[in-house]
ChimeraX commands (.cxc) that place a marker at each C-alpha (Angstrom):
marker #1 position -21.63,-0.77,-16.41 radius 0.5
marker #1 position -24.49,0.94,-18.14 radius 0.5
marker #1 position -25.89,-1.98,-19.66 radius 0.5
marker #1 position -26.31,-3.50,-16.07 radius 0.5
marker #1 position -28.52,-0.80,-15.09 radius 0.5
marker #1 position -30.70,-1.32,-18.30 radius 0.5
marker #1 position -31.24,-5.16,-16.78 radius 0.5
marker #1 position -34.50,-6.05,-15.19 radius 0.5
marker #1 position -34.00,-6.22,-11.65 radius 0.5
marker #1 position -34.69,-10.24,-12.00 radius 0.5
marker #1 position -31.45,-10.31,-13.87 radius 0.5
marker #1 position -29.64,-7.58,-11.97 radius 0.5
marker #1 position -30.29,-10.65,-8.74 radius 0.5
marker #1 position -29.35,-13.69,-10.95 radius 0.5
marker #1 position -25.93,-12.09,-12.07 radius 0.5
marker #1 position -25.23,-10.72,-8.42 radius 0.5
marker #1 position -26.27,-14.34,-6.98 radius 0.5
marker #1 position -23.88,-15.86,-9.98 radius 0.5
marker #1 position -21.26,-13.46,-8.79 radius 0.5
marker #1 position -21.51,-13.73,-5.40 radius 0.5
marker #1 position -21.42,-17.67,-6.00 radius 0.5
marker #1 position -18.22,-17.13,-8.13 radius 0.5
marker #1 position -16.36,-14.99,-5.71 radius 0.5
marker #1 position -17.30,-17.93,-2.83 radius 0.5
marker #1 position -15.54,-20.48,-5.42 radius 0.5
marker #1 position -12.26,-18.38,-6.22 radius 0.5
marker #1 position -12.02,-17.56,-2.37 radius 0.5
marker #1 position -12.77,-21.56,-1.59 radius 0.5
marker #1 position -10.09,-22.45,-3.62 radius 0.5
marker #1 position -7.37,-19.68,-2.77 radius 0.5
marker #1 position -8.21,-20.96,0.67 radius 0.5
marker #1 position -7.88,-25.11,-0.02 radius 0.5
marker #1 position -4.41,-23.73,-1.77 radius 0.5
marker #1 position -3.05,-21.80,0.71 radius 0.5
marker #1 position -3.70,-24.51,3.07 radius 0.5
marker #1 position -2.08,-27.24,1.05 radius 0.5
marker #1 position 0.46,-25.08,0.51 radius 0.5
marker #1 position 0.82,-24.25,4.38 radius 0.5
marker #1 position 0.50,-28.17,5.10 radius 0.5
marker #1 position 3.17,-29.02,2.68 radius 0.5
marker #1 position 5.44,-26.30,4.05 radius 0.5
marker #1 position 4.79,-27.44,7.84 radius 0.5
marker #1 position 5.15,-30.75,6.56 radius 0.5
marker #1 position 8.81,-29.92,4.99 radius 0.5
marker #1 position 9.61,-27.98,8.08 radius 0.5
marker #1 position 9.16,-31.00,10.43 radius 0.5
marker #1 position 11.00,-33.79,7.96 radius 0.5
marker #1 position 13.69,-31.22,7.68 radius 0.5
marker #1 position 13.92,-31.32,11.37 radius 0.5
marker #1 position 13.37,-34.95,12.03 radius 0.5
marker #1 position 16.41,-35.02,9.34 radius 0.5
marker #1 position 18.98,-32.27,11.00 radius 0.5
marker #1 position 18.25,-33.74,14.48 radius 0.5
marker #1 position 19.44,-37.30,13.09 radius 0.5
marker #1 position 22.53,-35.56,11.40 radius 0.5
marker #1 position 23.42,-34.17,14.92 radius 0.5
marker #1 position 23.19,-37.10,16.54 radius 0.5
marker #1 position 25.52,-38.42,13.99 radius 0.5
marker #1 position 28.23,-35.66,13.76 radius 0.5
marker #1 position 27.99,-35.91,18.10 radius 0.5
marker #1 position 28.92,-39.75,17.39 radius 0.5
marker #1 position 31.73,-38.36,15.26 radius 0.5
marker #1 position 33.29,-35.73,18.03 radius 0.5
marker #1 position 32.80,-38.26,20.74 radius 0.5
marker #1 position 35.27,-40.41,18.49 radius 0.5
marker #1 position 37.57,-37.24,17.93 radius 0.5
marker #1 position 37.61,-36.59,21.77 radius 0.5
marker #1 position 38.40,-40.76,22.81 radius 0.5
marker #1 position 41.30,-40.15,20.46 radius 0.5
marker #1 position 42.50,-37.26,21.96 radius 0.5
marker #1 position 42.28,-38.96,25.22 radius 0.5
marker #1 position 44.97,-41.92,23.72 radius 0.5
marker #1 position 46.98,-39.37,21.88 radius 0.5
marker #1 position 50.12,-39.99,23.66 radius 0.5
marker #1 position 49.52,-44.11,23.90 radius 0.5
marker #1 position 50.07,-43.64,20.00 radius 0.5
marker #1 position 53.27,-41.73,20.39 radius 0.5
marker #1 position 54.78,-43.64,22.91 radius 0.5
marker #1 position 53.99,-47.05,20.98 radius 0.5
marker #1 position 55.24,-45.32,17.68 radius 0.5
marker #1 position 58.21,-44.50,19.29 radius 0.5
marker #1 position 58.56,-47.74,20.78 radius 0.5
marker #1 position 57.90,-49.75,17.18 radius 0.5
marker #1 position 60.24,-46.99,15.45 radius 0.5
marker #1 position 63.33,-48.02,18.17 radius 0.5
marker #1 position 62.91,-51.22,17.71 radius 0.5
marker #1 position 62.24,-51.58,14.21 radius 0.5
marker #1 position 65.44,-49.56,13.66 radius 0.5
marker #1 position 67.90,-51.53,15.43 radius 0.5
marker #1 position 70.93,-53.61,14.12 radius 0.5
marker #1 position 69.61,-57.53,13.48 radius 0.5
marker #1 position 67.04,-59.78,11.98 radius 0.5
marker #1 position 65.47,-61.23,14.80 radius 0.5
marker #1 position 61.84,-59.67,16.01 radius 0.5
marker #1 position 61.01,-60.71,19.28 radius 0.5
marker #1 position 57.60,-59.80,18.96 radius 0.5
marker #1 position 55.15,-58.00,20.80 radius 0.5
marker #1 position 51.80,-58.52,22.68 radius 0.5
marker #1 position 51.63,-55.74,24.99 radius 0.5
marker #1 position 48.58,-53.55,24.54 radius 0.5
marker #1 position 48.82,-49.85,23.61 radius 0.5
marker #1 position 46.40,-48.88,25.89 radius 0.5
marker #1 position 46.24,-51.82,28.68 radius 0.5
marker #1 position 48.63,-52.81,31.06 radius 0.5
marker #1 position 48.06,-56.36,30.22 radius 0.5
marker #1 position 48.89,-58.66,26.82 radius 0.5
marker #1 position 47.22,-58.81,23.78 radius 0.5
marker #1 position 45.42,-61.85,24.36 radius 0.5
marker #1 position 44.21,-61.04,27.87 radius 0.5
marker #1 position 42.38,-57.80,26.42 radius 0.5
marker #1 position 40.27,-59.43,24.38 radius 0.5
marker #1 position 37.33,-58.54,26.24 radius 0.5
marker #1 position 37.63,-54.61,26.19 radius 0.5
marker #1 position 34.83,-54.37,23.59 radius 0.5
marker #1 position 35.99,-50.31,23.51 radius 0.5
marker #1 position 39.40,-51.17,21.18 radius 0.5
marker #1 position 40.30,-53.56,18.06 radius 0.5
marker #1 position 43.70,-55.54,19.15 radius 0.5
marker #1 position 46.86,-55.54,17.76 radius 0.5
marker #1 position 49.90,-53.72,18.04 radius 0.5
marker #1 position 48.48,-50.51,16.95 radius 0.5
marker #1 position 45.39,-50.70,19.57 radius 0.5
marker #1 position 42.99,-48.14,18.09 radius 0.5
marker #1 position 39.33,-47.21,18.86 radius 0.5
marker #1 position 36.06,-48.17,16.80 radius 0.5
marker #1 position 35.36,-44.62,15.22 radius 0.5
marker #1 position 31.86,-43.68,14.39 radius 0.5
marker #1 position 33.21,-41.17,11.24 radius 0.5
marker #1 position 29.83,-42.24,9.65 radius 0.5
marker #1 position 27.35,-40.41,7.12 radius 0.5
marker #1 position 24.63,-42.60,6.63 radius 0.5
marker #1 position 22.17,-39.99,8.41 radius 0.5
marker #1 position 23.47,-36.80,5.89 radius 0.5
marker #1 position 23.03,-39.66,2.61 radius 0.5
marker #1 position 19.66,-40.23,3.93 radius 0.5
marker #1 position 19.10,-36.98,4.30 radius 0.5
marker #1 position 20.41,-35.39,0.83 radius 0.5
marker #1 position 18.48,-38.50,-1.33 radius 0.5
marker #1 position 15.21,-37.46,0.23 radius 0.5
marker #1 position 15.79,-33.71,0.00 radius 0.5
marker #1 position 14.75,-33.17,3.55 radius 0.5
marker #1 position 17.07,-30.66,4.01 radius 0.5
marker #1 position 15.95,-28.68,0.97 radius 0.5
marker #1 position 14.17,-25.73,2.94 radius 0.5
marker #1 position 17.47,-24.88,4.84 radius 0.5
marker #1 position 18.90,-21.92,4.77 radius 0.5
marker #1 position 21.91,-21.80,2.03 radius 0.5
marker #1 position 24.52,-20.72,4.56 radius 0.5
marker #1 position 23.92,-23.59,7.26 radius 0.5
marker #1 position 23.42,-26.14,4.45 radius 0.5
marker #1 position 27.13,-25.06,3.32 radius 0.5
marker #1 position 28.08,-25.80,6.87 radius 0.5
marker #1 position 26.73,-29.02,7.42 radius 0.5
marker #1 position 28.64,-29.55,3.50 radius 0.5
marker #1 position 31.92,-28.57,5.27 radius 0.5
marker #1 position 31.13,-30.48,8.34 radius 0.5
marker #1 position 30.41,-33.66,6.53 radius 0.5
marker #1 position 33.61,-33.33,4.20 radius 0.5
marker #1 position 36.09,-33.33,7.52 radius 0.5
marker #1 position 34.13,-36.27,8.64 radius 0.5
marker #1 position 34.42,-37.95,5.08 radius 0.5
marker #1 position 38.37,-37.45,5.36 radius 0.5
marker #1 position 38.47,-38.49,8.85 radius 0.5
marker #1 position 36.97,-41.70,7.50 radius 0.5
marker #1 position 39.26,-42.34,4.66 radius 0.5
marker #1 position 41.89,-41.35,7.38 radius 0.5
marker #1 position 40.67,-44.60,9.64 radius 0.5
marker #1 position 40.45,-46.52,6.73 radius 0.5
marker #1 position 44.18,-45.47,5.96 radius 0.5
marker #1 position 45.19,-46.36,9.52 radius 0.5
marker #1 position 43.24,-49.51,9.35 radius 0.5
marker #1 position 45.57,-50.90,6.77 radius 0.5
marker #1 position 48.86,-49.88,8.09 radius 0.5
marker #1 position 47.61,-51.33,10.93 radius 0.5
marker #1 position 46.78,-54.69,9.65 radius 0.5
marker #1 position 50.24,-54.56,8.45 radius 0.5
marker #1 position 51.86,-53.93,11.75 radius 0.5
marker #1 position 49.91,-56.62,13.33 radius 0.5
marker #1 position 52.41,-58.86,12.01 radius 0.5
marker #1 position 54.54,-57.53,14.53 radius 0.5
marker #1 position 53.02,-59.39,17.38 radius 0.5
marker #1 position 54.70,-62.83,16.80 radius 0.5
marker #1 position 58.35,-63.35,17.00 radius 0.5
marker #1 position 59.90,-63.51,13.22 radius 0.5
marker #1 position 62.86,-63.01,11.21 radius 0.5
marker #1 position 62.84,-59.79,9.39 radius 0.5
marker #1 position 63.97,-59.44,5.69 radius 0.5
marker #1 position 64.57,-55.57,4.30 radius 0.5
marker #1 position 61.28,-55.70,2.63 radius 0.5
marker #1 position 59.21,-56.54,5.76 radius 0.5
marker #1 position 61.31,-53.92,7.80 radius 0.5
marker #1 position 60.93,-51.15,5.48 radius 0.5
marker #1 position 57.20,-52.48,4.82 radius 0.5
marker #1 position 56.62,-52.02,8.32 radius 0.5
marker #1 position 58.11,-48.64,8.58 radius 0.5
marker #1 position 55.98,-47.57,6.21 radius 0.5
marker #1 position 53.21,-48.66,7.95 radius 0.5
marker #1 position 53.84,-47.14,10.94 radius 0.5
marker #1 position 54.80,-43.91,9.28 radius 0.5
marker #1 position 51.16,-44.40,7.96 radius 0.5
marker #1 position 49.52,-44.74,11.42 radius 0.5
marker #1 position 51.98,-41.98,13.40 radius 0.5
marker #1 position 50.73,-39.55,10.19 radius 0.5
marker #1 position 46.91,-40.40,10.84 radius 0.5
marker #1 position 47.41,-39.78,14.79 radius 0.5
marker #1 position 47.95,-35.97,13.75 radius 0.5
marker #1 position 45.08,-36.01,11.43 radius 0.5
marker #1 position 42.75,-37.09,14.25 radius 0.5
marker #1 position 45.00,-34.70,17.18 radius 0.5
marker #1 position 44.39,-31.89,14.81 radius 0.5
marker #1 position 40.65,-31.83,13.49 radius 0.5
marker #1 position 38.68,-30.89,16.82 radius 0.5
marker #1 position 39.14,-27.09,16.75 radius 0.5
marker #1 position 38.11,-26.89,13.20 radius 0.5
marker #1 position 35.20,-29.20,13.83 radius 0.5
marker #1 position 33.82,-27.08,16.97 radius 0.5
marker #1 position 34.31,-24.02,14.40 radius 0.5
marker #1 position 31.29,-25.62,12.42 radius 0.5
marker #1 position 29.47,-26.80,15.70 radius 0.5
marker #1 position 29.44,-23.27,16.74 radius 0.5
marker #1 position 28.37,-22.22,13.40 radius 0.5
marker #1 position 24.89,-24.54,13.20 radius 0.5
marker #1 position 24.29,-23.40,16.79 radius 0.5
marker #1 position 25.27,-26.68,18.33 radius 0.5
marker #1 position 25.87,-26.25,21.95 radius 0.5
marker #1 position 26.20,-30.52,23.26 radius 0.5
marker #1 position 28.45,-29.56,26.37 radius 0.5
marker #1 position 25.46,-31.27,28.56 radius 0.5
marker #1 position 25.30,-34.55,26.23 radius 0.5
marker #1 position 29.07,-34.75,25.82 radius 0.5
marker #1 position 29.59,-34.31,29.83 radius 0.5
marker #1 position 26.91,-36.67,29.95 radius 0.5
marker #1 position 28.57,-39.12,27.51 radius 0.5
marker #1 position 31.55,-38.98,29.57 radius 0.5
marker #1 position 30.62,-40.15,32.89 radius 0.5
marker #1 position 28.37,-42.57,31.52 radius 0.5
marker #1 position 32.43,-44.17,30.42 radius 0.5
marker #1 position 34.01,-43.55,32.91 radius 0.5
marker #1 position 30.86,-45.79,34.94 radius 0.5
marker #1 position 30.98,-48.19,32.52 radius 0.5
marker #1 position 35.13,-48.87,32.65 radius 0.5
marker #1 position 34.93,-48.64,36.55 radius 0.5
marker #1 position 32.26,-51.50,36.39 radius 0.5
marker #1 position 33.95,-53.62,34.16 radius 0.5
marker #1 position 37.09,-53.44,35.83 radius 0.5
marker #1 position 38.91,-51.66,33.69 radius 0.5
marker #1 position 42.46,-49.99,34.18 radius 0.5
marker #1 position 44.21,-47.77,31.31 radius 0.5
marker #1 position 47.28,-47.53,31.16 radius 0.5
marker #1 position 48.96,-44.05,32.76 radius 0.5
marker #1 position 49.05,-42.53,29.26 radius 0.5
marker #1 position 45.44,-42.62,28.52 radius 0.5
marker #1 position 44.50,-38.66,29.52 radius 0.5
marker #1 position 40.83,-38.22,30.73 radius 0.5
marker #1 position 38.19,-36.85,28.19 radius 0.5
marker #1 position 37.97,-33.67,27.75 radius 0.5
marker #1 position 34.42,-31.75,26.43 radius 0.5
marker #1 position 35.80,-29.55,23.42 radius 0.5
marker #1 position 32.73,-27.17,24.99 radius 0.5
marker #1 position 33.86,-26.24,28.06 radius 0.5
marker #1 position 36.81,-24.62,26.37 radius 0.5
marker #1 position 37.51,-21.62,25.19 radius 0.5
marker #1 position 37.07,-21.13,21.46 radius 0.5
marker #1 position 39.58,-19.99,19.69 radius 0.5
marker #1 position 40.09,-15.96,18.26 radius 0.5
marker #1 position 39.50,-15.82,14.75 radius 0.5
marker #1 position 43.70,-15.33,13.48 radius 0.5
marker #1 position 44.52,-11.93,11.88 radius 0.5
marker link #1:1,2 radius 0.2
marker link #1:2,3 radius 0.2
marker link #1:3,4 radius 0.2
marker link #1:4,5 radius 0.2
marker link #1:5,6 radius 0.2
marker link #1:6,7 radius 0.2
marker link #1:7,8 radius 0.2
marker link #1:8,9 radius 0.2
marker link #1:9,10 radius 0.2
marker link #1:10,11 radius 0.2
marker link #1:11,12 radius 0.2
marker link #1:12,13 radius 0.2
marker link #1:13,14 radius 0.2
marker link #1:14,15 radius 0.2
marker link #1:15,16 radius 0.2
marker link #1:16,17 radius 0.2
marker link #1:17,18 radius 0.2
marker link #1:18,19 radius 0.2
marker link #1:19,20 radius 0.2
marker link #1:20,21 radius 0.2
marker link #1:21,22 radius 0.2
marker link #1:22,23 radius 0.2
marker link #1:23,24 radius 0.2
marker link #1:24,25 radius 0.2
marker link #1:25,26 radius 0.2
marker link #1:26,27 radius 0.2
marker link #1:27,28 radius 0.2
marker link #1:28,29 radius 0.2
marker link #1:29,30 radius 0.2
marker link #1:30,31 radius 0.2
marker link #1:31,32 radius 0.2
marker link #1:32,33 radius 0.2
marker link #1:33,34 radius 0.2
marker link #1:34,35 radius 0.2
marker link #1:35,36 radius 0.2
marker link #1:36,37 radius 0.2
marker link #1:37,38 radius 0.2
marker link #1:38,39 radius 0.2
marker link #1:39,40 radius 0.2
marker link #1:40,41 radius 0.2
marker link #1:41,42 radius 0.2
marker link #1:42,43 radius 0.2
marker link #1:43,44 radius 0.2
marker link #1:44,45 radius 0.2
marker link #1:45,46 radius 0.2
marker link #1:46,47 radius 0.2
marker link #1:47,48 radius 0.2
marker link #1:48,49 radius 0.2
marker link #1:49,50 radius 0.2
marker link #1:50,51 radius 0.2
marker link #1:51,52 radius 0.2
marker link #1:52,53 radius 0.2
marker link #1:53,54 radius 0.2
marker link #1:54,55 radius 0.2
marker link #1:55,56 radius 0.2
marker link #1:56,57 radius 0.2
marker link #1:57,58 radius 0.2
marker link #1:58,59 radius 0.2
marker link #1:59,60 radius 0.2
marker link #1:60,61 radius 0.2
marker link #1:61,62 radius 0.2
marker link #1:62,63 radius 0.2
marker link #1:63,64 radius 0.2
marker link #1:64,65 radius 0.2
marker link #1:65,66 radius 0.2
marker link #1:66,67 radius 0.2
marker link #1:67,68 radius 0.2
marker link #1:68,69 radius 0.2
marker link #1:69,70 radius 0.2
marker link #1:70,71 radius 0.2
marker link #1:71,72 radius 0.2
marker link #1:72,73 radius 0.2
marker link #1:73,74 radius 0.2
marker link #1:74,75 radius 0.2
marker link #1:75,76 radius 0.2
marker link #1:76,77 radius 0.2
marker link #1:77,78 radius 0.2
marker link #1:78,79 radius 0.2
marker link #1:79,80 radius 0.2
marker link #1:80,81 radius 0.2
marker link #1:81,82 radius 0.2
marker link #1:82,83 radius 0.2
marker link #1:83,84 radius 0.2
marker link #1:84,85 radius 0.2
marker link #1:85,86 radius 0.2
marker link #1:86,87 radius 0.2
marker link #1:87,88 radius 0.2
marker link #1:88,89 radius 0.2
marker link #1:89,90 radius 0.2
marker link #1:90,91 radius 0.2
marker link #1:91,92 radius 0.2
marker link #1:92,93 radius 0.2
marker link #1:93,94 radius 0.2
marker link #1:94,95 radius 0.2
marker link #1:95,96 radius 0.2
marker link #1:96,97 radius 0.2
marker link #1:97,98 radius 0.2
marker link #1:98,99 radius 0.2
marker link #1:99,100 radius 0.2
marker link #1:100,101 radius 0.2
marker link #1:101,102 radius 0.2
marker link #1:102,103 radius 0.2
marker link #1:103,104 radius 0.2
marker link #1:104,105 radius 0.2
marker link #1:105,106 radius 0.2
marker link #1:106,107 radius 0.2
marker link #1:107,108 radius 0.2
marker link #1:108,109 radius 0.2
marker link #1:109,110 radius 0.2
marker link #1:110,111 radius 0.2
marker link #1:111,112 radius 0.2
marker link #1:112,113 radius 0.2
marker link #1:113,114 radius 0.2
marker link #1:114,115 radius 0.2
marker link #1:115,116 radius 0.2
marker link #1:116,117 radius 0.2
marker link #1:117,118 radius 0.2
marker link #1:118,119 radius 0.2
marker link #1:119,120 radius 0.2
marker link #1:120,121 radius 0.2
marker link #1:121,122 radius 0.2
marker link #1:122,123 radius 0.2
marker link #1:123,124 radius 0.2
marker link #1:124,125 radius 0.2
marker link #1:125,126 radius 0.2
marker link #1:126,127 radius 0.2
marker link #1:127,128 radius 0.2
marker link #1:128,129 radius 0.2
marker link #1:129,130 radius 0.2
marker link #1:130,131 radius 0.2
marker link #1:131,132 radius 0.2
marker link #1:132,133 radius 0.2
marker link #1:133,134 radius 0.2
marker link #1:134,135 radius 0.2
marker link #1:135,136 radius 0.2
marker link #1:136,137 radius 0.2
marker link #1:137,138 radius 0.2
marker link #1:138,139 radius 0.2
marker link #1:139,140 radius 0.2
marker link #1:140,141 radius 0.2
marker link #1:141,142 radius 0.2
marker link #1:142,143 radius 0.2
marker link #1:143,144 radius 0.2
marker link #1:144,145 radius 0.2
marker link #1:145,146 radius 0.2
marker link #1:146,147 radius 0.2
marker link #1:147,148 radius 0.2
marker link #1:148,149 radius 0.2
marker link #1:149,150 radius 0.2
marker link #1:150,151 radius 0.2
marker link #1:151,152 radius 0.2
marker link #1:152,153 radius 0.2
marker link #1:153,154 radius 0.2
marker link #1:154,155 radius 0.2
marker link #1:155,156 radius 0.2
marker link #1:156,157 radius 0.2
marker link #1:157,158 radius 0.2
marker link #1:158,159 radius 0.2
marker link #1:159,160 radius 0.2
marker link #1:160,161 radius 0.2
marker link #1:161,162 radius 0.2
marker link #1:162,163 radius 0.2
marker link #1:163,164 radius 0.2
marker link #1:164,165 radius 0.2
marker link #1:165,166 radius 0.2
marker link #1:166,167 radius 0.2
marker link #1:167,168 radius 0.2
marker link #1:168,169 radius 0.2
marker link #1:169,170 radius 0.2
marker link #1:170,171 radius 0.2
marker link #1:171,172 radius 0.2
marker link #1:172,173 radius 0.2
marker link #1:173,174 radius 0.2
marker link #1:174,175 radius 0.2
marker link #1:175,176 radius 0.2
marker link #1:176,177 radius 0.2
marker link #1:177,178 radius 0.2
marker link #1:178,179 radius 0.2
marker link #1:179,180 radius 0.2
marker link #1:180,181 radius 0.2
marker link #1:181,182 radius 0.2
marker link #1:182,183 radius 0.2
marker link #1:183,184 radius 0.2
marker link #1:184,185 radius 0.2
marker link #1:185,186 radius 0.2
marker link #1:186,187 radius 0.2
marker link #1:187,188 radius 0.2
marker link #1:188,189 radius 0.2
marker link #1:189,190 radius 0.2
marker link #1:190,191 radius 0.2
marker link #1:191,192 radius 0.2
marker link #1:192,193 radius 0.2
marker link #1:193,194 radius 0.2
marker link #1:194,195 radius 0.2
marker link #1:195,196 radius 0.2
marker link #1:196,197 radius 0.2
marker link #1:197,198 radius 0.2
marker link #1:198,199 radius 0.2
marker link #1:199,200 radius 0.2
marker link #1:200,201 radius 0.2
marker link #1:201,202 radius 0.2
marker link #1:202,203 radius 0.2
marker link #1:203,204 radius 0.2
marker link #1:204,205 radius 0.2
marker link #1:205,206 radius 0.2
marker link #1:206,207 radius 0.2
marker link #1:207,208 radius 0.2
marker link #1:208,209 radius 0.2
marker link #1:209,210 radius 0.2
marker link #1:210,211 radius 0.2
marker link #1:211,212 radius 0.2
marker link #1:212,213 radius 0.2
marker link #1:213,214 radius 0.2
marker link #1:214,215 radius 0.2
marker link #1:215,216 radius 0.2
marker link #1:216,217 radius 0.2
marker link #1:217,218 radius 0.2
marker link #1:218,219 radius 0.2
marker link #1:219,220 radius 0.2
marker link #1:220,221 radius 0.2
marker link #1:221,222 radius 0.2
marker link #1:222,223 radius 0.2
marker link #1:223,224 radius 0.2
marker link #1:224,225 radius 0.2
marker link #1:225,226 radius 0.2
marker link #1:226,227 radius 0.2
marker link #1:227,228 radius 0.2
marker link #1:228,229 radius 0.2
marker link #1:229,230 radius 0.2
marker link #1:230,231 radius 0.2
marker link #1:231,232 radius 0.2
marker link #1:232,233 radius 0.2
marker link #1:233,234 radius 0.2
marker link #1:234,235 radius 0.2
marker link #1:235,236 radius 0.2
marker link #1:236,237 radius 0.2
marker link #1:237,238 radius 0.2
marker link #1:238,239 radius 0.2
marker link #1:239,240 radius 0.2
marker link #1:240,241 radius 0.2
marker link #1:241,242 radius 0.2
marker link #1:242,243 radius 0.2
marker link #1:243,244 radius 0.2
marker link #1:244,245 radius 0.2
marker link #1:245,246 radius 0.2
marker link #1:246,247 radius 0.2
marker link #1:247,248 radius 0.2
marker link #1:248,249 radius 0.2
marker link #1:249,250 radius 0.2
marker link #1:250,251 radius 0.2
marker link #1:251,252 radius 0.2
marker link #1:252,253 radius 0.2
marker link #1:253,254 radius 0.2
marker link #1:254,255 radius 0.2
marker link #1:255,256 radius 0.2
marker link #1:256,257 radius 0.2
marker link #1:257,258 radius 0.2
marker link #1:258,259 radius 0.2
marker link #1:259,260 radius 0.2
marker link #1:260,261 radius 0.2
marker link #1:261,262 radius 0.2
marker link #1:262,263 radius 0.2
marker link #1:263,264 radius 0.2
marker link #1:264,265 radius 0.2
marker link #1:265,266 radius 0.2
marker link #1:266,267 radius 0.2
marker link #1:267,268 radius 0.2
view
């Protein structure tokens, strides 16, 4: 610094002014950076929240589903049972049948539940959808999660993917057994086709009876608590059958909100 204090004290104030003016730029633009960098961020954070709030209104969709199943559980083994007997006895003749799995009334006269597709294998309209987690993963929304819950919501979304292919399964065998409601003459093929089928739907009933504990494992691992909107959920059915009119039949159980249960003790 020696040759600074050999500088005319004119020059000693134009460097110190062009100094003083450079330090005011650098700290300008640290500053401009630090808040784009802070609006990005902020930005991120609320897209990636907008996203994960869609995604849990999505997977809720998905549980509701799980639970409506669980509710007609034994409606499914008592037609299966009922489809097996008769399927298995000595003769060609098929009488047919129109009752409803779930209704105490025909085939044709349920045709306004909106809640179930007919047939002889009455089933629900599952929401086992991903279009929210898609949306999500194309637009990297969910890029500033944390690793661990972003592995979660992976495991989450790969039950729902194979509860999916599982309804798709179902719906097939189902289509199949829908045959069943008219009176016909059954060859060997069409009986064993039809066993098959039902084999296919009976199989997919314990897929669907089985998946809720594992699925409020990964609830409880995001932090999910939806005991309030699932309660909710509830009685806003039960309203809605009572003012259409609507009577089950005895085997259809009452919902039941996974989260007022007990989880389950981690085995070993």
């Amino acid at each position: 610094m020696f040759w600074f204090t050999r500088l005319t004290a004119e020059r000693r104030r134009t460097i110190g002014h062009w100094l003083m003016e450079l330090v005011i730029v650098v700290a300008g633009v640290l500053i401009a950076l630090w808040l784009q960098q802070w609006g990005e961020q902020r930005r991120a954070a609320q897209e990636m929240k907008a996203a994960e709030d869609a995604v849990h209104d999505e997977v809720r969709a998905s549980l509701q589903s799980l639970i409506w199943r669980q509710a007609i559980s034994k409606c499914h083994i008592e037609r299966a049972e009922l489809l097996k007997s008769m399927l298995q006895k000595p003769g060609s003749h098929w009488p047919g049948l129109n009752e409803n799995a779930l209704l105490p009334v025909s085939i044709g006269d349920a045709a306004g539940v909106q809640t179930v597709i007919q047939g002889v294998w009455t089933r629900p309209h599952d929401a086992f959808t991903s279009s929210a987690w898609s949306s999500a993963l194309t637009t990297g929304a969910l890029a500033p999660m944390d690793r661990k819950r972003f592995s979660t919501l992976v495991a989450l979304y790969d039950q729902i993917e194979f509860l999916a292919a599982q309804r798709d399964r179902e719906d097939r065998a189902a289509s199949t057994l829908s045959a069943l409601t008219l009176p016909q003459e059954l060859t060997p093929e069409t009986r064993t086709r039809m066993l098959q089928a039902l084999y296919e739907v009976d199989s997919g009933r314990f897929m669907f009876a089985f998946s809720i504990p594992e699925f409020m494992d990964h609830l409880r691992a995001l932090g999910w608590n939806d005991k309030a909107a699932i309660d909710r959920t509830i009685r806003e059915d039960q309203a809605s059958i009572r003012a259409q009119g609507v009577n089950w039949r005895p085997c259809v159980a009452r919902e039941r909100n996974p989260f007022n249960e007990p989880a389950e003790l981690p085995k070993g």
